[in-house]
Structure formats: structure tokens, C-alpha cells
C-alpha positions in Angstrom: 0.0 0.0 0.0 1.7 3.8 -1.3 2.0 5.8 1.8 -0.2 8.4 1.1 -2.7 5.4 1.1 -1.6 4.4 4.7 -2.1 8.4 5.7 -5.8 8.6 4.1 -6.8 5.7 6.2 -5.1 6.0 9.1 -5.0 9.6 9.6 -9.1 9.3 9.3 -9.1 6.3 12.3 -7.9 9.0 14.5 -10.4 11.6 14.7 -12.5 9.2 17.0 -9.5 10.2 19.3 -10.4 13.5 21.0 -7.8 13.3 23.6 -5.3 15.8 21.9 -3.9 18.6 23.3 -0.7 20.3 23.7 -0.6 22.6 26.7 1.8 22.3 29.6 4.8 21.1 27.4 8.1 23.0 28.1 9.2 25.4 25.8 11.9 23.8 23.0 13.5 25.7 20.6 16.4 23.7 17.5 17.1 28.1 16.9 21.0 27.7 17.4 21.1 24.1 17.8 21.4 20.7 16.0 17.9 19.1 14.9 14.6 20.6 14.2 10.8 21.9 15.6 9.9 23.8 18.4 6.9 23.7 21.0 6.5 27.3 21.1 5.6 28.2 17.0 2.5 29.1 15.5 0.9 26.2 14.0 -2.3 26.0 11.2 -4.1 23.6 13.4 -6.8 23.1 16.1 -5.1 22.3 19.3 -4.5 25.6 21.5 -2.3 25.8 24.1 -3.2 28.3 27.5 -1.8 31.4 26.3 -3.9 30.7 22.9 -1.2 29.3 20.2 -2.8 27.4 17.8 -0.1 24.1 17.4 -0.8 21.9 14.5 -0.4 18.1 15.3 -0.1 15.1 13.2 -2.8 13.2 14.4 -2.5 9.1 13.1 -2.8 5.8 14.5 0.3 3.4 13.7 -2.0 0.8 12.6 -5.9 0.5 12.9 -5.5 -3.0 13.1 -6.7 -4.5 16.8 -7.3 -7.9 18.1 -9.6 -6.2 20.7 -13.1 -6.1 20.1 -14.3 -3.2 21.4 -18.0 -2.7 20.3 -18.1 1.3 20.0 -14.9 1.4 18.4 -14.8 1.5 14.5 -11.3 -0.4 14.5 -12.4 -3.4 16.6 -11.5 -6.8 15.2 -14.9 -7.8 14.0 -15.3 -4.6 12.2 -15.4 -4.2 8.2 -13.3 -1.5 7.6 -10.1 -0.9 5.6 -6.8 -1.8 7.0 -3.4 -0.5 6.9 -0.4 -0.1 9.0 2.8 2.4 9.1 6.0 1.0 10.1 8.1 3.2 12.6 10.3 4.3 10.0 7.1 5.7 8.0 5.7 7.7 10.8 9.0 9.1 11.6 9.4 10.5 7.8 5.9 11.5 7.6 6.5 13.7 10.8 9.9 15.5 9.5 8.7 16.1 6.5 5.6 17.6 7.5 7.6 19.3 9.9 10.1 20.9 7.6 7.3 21.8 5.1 5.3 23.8 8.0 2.0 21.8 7.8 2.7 20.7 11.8 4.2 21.1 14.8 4.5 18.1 16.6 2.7 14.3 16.8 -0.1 12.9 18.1 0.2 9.1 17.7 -1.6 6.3 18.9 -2.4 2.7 17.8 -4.4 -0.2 17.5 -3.6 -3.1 19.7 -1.4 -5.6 17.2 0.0 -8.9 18.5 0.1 -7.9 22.3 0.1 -4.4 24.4 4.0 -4.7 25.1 4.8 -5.1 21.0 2.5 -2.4 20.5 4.2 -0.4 23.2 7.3 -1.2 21.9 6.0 0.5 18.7 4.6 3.8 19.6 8.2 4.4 21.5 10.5 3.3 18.8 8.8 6.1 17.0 9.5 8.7 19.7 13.3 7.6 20.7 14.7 8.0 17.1 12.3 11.3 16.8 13.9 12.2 19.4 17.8 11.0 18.9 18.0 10.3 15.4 16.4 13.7 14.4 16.8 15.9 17.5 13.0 16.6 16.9 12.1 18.9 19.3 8.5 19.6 18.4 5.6 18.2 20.5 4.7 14.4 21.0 1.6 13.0 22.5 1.8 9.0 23.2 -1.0 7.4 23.6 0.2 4.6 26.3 -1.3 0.3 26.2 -2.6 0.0 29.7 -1.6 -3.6 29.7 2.1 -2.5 28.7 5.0 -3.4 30.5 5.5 -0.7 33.0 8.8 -0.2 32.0 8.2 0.4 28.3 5.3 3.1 29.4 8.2 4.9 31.7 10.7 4.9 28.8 7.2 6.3 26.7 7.4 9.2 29.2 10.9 10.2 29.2 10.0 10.7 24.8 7.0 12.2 25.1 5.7 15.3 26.2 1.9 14.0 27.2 1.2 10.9 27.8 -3.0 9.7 27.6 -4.5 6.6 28.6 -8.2 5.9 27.9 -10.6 4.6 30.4 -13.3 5.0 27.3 -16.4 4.6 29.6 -17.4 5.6 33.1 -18.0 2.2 34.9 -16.5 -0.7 35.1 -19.6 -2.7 34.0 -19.6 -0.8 30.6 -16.2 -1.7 30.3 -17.1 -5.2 31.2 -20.3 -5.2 28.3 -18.6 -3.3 25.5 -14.8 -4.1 26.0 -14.5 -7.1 27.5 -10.9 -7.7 26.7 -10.2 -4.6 28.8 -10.0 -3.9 32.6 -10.9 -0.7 34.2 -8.4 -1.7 37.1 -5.4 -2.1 34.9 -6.2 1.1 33.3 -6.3 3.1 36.7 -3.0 1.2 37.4 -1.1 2.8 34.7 -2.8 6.0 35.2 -1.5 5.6 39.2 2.1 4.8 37.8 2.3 7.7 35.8 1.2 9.7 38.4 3.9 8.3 40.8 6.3 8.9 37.9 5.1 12.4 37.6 5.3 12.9 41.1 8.9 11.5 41.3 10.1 14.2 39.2 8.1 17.1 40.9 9.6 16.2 43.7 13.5 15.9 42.6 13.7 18.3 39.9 17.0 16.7 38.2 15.3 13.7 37.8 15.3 12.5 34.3 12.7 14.4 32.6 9.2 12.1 32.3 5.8 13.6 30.4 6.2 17.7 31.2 2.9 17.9 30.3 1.1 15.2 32.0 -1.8 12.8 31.0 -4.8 13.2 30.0 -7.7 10.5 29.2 -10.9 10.3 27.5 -14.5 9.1 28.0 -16.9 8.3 25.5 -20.4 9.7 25.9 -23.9 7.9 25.2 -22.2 4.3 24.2 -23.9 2.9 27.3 -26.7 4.0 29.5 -24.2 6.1 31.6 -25.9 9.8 32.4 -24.1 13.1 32.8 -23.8 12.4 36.8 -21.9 9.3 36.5 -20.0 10.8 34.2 -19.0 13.9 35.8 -18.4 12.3 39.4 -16.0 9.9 37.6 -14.3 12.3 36.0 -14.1 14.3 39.2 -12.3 10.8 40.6 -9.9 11.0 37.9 -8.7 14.2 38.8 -8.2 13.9 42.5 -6.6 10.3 41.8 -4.4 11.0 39.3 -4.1 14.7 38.9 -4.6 14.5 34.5 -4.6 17.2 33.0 -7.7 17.0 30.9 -10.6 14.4 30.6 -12.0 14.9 27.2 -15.6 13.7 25.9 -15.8 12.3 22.6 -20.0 11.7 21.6 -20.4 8.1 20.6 -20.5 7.8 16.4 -22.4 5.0 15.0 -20.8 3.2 12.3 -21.4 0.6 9.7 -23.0 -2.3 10.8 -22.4 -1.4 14.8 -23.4 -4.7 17.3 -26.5 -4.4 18.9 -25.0 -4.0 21.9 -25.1 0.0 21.2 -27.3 2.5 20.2 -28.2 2.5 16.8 -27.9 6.6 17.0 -26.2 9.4 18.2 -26.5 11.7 21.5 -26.8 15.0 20.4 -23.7 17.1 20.1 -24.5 19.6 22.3 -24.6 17.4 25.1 -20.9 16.6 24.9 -20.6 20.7 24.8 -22.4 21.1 28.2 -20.0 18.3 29.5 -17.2 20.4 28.4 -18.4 23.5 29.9 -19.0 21.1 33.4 -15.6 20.2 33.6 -14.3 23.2 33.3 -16.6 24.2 36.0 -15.1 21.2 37.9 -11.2 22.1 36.4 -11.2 26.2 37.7 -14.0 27.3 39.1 -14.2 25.2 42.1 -17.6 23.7 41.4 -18.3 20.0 42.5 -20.0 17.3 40.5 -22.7 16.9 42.8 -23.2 20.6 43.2 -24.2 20.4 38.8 -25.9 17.5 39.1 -27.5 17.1 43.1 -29.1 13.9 41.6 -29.1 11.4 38.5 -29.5 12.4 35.4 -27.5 14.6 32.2 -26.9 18.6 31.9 -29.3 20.5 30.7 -29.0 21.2 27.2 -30.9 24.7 27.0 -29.0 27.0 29.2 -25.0 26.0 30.8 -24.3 24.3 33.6 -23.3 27.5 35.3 -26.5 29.2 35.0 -28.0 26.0 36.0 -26.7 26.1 38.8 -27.4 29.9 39.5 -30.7 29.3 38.8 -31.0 26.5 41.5 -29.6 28.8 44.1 -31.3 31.7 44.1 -30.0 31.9 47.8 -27.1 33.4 46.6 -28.4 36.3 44.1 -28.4 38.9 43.8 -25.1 39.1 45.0 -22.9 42.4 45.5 -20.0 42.9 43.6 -18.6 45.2 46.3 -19.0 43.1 48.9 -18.8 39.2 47.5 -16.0 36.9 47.7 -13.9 36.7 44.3 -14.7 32.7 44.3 -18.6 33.8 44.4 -18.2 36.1 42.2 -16.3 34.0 39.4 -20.0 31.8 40.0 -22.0 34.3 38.7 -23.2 33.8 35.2 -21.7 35.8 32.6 -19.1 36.4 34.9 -15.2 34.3 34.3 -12.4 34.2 36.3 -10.3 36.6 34.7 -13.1 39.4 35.1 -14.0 38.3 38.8 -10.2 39.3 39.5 -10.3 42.0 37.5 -13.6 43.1 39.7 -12.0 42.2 42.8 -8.4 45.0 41.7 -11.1 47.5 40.6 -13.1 47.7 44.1 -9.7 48.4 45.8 -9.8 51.6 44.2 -13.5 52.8 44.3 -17.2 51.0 43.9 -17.8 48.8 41.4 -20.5 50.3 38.3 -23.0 49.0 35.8 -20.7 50.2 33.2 -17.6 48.9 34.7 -18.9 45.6 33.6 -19.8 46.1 30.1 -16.4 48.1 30.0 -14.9 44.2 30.5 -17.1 42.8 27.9 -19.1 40.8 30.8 -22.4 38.6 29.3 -24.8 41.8 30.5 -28.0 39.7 29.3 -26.6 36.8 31.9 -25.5 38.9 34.8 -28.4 41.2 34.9 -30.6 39.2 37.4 -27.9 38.0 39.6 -25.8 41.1 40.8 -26.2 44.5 42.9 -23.5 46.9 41.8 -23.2 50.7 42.9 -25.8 51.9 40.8 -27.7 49.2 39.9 -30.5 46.2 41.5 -32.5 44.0 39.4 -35.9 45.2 39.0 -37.6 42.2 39.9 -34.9 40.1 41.4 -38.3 38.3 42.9 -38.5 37.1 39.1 -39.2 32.9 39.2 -36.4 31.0 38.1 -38.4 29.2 35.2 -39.2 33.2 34.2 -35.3 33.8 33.8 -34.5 29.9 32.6 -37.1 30.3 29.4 -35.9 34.4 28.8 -32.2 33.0 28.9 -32.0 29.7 27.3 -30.4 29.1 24.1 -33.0 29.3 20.7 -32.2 26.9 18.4 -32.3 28.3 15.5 -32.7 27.5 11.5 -29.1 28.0 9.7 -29.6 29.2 5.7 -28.6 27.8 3.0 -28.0 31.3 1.4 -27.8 33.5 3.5 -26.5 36.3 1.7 -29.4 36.3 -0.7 -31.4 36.6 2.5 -29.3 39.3 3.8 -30.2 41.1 0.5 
């Protein structure tokens, strides 16, 4: 198979992977040095770091091939779809050469499971050592790691790549048990806990080799079992206490060509992996729990955000004075962020907070309206019923155009 054969396929078997990202890796320059790439160029893709650099990744799998059988997964052995495989010598070409023609910035590569987890293992490094000492390549590289894998072979993945990700796919273990049988939820918290103790290690003896700068991150798929937003979200919130990752990204579960029975025959709706989004950052920087978004079973709203969800169920706390309200509270109200809740908190130093001050920092005015008291300002009815404020504030659908400049005309 030609290689640009091997890319089509294999570069397409990778979008089911949302777990891509490139913040937190260290700064690396080749300017004045032997090899090539940098982590801190502008890039043409759709991975953005913190500070808001857009870095372009080559996102492939080695080889779609997998003796797993994974039901939601559209490379699982019983599945009818074309096959190909890179060899580690392909990938690394594919990734200087795209390098040196400015299409990319750094790697994302996982694989299919081929002939056992430690071969594969074996694989995915190979690819990052001679990146890395054949070619100086300096750019970004994000492994994903084979729970089952050898410890030591993950640990060697680490001191290679910049991010390493391992995939718990689905939020309990009797979903794992049900749709990926051949996997184990316990072995995949086991290498997320040895990374962690890896990460740790090097925290806390800075000369340590270097191992993963920018951490791990994993990914859950939503509506491939009966799993709701709660379990979800309190699973996620696990994750992050237990093995401080970075990110836990949500992928919605995609149908495919003759799918088993054993999942649904459609879609969730895309919006409801948005909300989950907007939760976990809730979870990730604004302090929120999962319980305190969800009190009970059940999945996100879909018509307003989880943050005025929550507003809206605690009307104990509103209106709420921006003179007088801690910055945390303040960062809770709707329409409000964290940058702007600090900026709030340095302005009231110097004199009262205003009306104006806020649409000055480009705050939501529409959201914020019923839920803050500044120095010149009340709400007029902040009696008003939260179902009054919940259907004025809710997100309209609405009908895109198919031309819409001849309706502009």
C-alpha cells in the first residue's frame, strides 16, 4: 500500500481520538542548535495551548489494526473496515517532513492493539526515541500509552514524550465489562496511578530525568452505554483527585457501519458533549463540584449552561454584590469568568464597582443582569421565578440558511 494510502486511512481512524492537546509542554527551541521543531511556533491547526497558540499536530494511529473487540470502536477486530499499517520508519518520515514543510508542529500518535500491548508499546516508543535522537526533533509528541504494557516500556514512553494519555473509554467498570471485555478498568487506573507516581517522582526531585512535562490526560466516550451526565461527571471528578490529569476529554459516541446491537443505533446530540465540556471546566477552575451540577441522577441541561444551571438553582445566593462578594462567588456568577472576577476584585480596591464597569470588560450583560447588585444598579424584579429567567435565557435553536446572503439582501 503507497503511503499516502496508509495516511488517508489512518489519519481518518484517528479523529474518534479526542484526547489531543498540547498545553503544559516546556518550551523547546532547534534556533541555534542541531535538529529541528519547536513547542512554542504558531501552527495551522486546532489544538490551543493556555496562552492561545494554535499548534498543529499530526494526528495518526500506527496501525488500525486491533485484536480487541471493542463494540463502540470502529477499528475493533470484527469490524469491516479498511486496514493499513505504518511501520516506525514511515511515521517518523511522515512527521519531518511535514515538519520541515510547516504543515505541523508536533505528533499525536496512537495505535491499535497488534499482536500484544508490550509489542505495541514497543512500537509507539520506537517512534519517539529515534524522533527524538536520530532527528533531534524537538516539536511536541503526544503518546497514547497500552494499559496492559509493561510498566517499563510506558516509563521509557514518558521520558519521549511530552503527554502521555490513557483511555478509560467509559465511566464504569460494568460498561467496560459489556462493550470491551478484553479490557479492565483496574489495569487502566494502574497505569494512570504509575504515571502519576512517575510524575510525582520528578516534581519532587527536579534533576530527575525528565518524564511527560505535560502530563496525562484520558478520555470518556459519551452515550455508548446507558451512563448519564452524573456518573460521568463524578467519575471524571475521581480522575482528577486520583491521578491529577490534565484533561478528561468527551468524545459523543458515532455510529458506524453495521455497529453490534449491543449500542445504540444513533447518536446523542452534540451539544450534550458541549455542556460536559463547559462542566468540567466548571469542575477544572471554578471550584464547582460534580454533585453541586448534578444534586441527583440524570444529564446537563441542554438549553442553558451548567453555570446558570446552577445559578438558577440557588437563588439563595443572588443577587449578589460585587462590592461586597468573595472573588470565588463572584467568578459563580453567570456571565461572569475568572479573569473578570479578578479584575472586579483590583477595581473595588480603588472605588465601587459600576453598571458600566462591567460592560467596559465585555461581561455577558444579558446573563448577569438578574444576579448582581453593583453601585448603581438592582435588578428590578430580582423576585422574578427562576423558570421566568431559565425560558428568557435559554439558548433558541435556531434554522441555519442555506444562502444566507441572498437573505441578507
Amino acid at each position: 500500500m503507497e503511503l499516502n494510502d496508509k495516511l488517508e486511512i489512518l489519519a481518518d481512524a484517528a479523529k474518534y481520538d479526542a484526547s489531543c492537546a498540547s498545553s503544559g509542554a516546556p518550551k523547546r527551541s532547534s534556533e541555534g542548535k542541531d535538529g529541528l521543531g519547536a513547542t512554542n511556533g504558531m501552527g495551522i491547526c486546532h489544538s490551543y495551548t493556555p496562552d492561545g497558540r494554535c499548534v498543529s499536530l499530526l494526528k495518526i494511529l500506527l496501525t488500525n489494526f486491533c485484536v480487541y473487540d471493542c463494540q463502540y470502536c470502529v477499528n475493533r477486530r470484527t469490524s469491516n473496515v479498511p486496514r493499513a499499517r505504518f511501520t516506525v520508519q514511515e511515521v517518523v518520515k511522515l512527521t519531518v517532513d511535514f515538519y520541515l514543510r510547516n504543515y505541523i508542529d508536533g505528533l499525536f500518535l496512537s495505535s491499535g492493539i497488534i499482536q500484544s500491548a508490550d509489542y505495541t508499546m514497543e512500537q509507539l516508543v520506537a517512534v519517539a526515541r529515534e524522533l527524538r535522537e536520530v532527528h533531534q526533533f524537538r516539536g511536541y509528541i503526544h503518546l497514547k500509552t497500552i494499559p496492559d504494557a509493561d510498566p517499563a516500556l510506558i516509563e521509557a514512553a514518558g521520558r519521549y514524550a511530552d503527554r502521555l494519555s490513557v483511555n478509560i473509554e467509559l465511566p464504569t467498570q460494568d460498561s467496560v465489562q459489556k462493550l470491551a471485555p478484553e479490557k479492565n478498568v483496574h489495569t487502566i487506573k494502574l497505569a494512570m496511578g504509575n504515571i502519576r507516581l512517575k510524575l510525582d517522582e520528578k516534581e519532587a526531585e527536579p534533576r530527575a530525568p525528565a518524564f511527560a512535562p505535560a502530563g496525562q490526560s484520558t478520555q470518556m466516550i459519551v452515550g455508548a452505554d446507558a451512563s448519564d451526565d452524573a456518573r460521568i461527571l463524578t467519575t471524571a471528578e475521581t480522575l482528577y483527585g486520583s491521578y491529577k490529569l490534565k484533561r478528561v476529554y468527551y468524545s459523543a459516541f458515532s455510529p458506524i457501519p453495521e455497529s453490534p446491537k449491543s449500542v445504540p443505533l444513533a447518536p446523542p446530540p452534540l451539544l450534550r458533549e458541549h455542556r460536559l465540556y463547559q462542566a468540567d471546566f466548571l469542575l477544572r477552575s471554578y471550584g464547582f463540584q460534580a454533585k453541586e451540577l448534578l444534586p441527583a441522577s440524570g444529564n446537563l441541561s441542554l438549553d442553558i449552561d451548567p453555570k446558570l444551571a446552577w445559578a438558577l438553582a440557588h437563588r439563595e445566593h443572588f443577587p449578589m454584590d460585587l462590592n461586597r462578594a468573595e472573588p470565588q462567588m463572584i467568578a459563580r456568577i453567570p456571565g461572569i469568568g475568572i479573569r473578570n472576577a479578578q479584575r472586579i476584585v483590583e477595581l473595588r480596591r480603588m472605588r465601587q464597582v459600576r453598571w458600566a464597569d462591567l460592560a467596559r470588560l465585555r461581561c455577558s450583560m444579558k446573563k448577569v443582569a438578574p444576579f448582581i447588585v453593583t453601585a448603581d444598579y438592582r435588578p428590578a424584579r430580582d423576585t422574578t421565578s427562576s423558570d421566568t429567567l431559565r425560558r428568557a435565557m435559554a439558548d433558541v435553536p435556531q434554522q441555519m440558511a442555506l444562502f444566507p446572503e441572498l437573505q441578507a439582501a
